[in-house]
Residue, then its C-alpha position, 0 to 999 in steps of 0.5 A: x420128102x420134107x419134114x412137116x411140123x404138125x400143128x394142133x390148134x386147140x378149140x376156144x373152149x379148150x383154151x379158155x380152160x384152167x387148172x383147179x386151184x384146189x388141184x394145184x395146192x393139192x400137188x404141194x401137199x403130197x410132200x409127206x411134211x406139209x400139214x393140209x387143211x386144203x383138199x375137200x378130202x373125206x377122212x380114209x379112217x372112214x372107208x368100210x374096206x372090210x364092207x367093201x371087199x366082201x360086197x366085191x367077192x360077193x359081186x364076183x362070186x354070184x354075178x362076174x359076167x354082169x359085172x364086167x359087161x357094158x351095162x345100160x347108161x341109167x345105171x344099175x337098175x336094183x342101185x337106182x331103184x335103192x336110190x328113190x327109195x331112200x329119197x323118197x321122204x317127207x311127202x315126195x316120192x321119187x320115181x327111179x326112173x329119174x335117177x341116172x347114175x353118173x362117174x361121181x357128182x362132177x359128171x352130174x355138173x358137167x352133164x348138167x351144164x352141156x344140156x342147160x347152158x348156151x354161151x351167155x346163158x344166165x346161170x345163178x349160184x350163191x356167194x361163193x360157191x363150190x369151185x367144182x361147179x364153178x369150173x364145170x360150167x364155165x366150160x359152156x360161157x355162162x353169164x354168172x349171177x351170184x345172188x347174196x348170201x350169208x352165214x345161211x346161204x341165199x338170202x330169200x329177203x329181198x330177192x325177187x322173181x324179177x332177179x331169177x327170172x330168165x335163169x337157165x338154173x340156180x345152183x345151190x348146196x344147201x347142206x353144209x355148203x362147200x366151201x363155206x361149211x353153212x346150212x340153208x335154214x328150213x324158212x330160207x328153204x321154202x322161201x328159195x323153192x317158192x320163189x324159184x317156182x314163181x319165176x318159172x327157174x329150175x333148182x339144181x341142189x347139191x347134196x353131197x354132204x346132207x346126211x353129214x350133220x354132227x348131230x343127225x339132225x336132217x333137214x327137208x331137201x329142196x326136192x322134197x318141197x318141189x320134185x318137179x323143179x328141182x333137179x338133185x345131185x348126191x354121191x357116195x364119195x362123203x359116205x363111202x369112199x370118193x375112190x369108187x367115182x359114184x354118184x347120180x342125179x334125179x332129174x325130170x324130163x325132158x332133163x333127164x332123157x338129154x343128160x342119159x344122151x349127153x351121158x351115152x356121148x361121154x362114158x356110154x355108162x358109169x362103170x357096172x363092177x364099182x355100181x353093183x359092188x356099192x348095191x351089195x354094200x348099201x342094199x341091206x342098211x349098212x350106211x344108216x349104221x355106218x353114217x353116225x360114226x363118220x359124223x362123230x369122227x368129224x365133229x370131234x375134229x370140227x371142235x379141235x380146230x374150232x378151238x384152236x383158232x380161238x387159242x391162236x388167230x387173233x381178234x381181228x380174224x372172223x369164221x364160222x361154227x359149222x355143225x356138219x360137212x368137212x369146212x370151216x370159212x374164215x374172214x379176214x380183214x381187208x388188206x389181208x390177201x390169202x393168196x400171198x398168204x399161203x406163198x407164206x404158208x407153204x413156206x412153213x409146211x401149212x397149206x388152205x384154200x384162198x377164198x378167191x376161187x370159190x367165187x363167181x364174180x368179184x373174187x374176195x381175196x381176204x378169205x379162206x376155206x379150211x378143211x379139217x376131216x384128215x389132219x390128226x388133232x396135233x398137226x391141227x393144233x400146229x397148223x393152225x398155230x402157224x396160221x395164227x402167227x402169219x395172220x398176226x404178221x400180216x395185220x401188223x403190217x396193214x397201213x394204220x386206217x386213217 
């Protein structure tokens, strides 16, 4: 019999796939020398392990077949039911049988985009946007449109109906925004609903870091102003632990009901054991005493960093002072590529994020994200002051203008 040599021939789809840069500089940073300020990571000094291990004896304890049995592709009905009661606030009322739980907020994107998106489907996002999402939906050929955007998010002046009309979605993280680390402003808020209303396009709000404000302060979700139009995605991963791969989506029908298809497609349901072990754990309480202590972690180390880059980047170089989430952005100047910069960083043990990644169209090469939650105050201090002396290097390199 002659020897055959198999083929595989990979769909468009597949080839068209890339590797997350994000995922790429993280393979750097496991050597244990390397100072990262790369991976949107939540601080491990913040998992409830004790909560956790005895929300599972109790799970084991008093439901073991339950727990390791197939469940429905919903979700655990006394978690969803916890869910819309928790987002049930400032005049919305959210029913659960609108929330789907899903194998983390990236199962949520993924959904979302095989149930909304066709090949050239006109697909909204803000400028940057989270690389996750970016990734997710490009998978299904979207035509991306990033709308403008400052240290504020979207911004409402000047955007028209005739600019969204025609859109599939608009995606958005008004908290805390990753990568940029800013907060949409009540008044944008409402101008953002109010457009997107008018122009018949539906809002998709990310929300994985909302209750992270330094503070406590909250603000109005875009769900509240709207529930019919909007469709909201949050997770555990920020307030518990990412290990756990729980999240959910509220979402209207006909949505709904085809992404609990697409769901049924994927996973058939998001495991039982990780859902009823987060219900034992959050059912009574626990993260509104939990929540303020990770909040406080992550603003002391949000202010070590701030005040590192004012002792060490030099003038030319510009971010922003976030007051909740896990991000700093910075700006630098033009000429100054953060790509051949973290070549150069790596070379000294310091890792980021380049900035390019993070946007839909027209990458801007002279930016960067920082993220600050695990690196101990003195590895920031000697992160950031290697930063600071690549950054000078590279200025003084730039041609003189003109």
């Amino acid at each position: 019999m002659p020897s055959m040599t198999t083929t595989y021939t990979l769909s468009r789809r597949a080839q068209a796939l890339t590797s997350s840069a994000i995922r790429e500089i993280l393979k750097v940073t496991e050597r244990p020398e390397v100072i990262s300020f790369a991976g949107g990571l939540p601080s491990p000094a913040t998992f409830p392990v004790e909560r956790m291990r005895e929300a599972t004896e109790k799970v084991l304890r008093e439901a073991p077949q339950a727990a390791l049995q197939y469940g429905p592709t919903e979700g655990f009905t006394p978690l969803r039911e916890w869910i819309a009661a928790r987002l049930s606030h400032g005049g919305a009322v959210v029913p659960a049988s609108r929330v789907l739980i899903t194998t983390g907020s990236q199962q949520g994107l993924d959904l979302l985009g095989k149930v909304l998106i066709d090949e050239g489907s006109k697909v909204l996002v803000e400028t940057p946007s989270y690389l996750g999402a970016l990734q997710a939906f490009s998978l299904f050929s979207p035509d991306f449109a990033s709308l403008p955007s400052d240290e504020q998010g979207i911004v409402t002046d000047g955007l028209s109906v005739e600019q969204l009309a025609g859109a599939r979605f608009l995606y958005c993280l008004p908290n805390f925004q990753n990568p940029t680390g800013r907060r949409m402003p009540l008044e944008r808020r409402k101008a953002l609903v109010a457009l997107a209303n008018a122009a018949g396009v539906p809002l998709v709000e990310d929300d994985p870091y909302g209750e992270l404000s330094y503070g406590g302060e909250a603000l109005p979700s875009l769900l509240s102003m709207n529930p019919d139009g909007v469709i909201y995605m949050g997770s555990f991963s920020k307030v518990l632990a990412p290990g756990l791969r729980l999240g959910y989506v509220v979402a209207p029908e006909p949505v709904f009901g085809k992404m609990v298809q697409a769901k049924q497609a994927a996973d058939l349901h998001t495991p039982s054991f990780s859902q009823r072990i987060v219900y034992e754990a959050v059912q009574d309480g626990f993260l509104d005493a939990h929540i303020p202590s990770i909040r406080t972690l992550y603003g002391q180390q949000c202010e070590r960093m701030l005040a590192a880059l004012e002792r060490e980047f030099p003038e030319q170089v510009s971010w922003n002072r976030p007051d909740g989430g896990m991000f700093i952005w910075v700006d630098l100047p033009e000429g100054v590529d953060s790509g051949a910069l973290l070549a150069k960083a790596i070379e000294r043990n310091v890792a980021f994020v380049p900035g390019a990644p993070f946007y839909a169209v027209n990458p801007k090469k002279n930016s960067l994200r920082l993220s600050f939650v695990t690196v101990p105050g003195e590895k920031i201090d000697a992160g950031v002051k290697i930063l600071g002396e690549l950054l000078k290097a590279e200025i003084a390199a730039l041609p003189a203008a003109a």
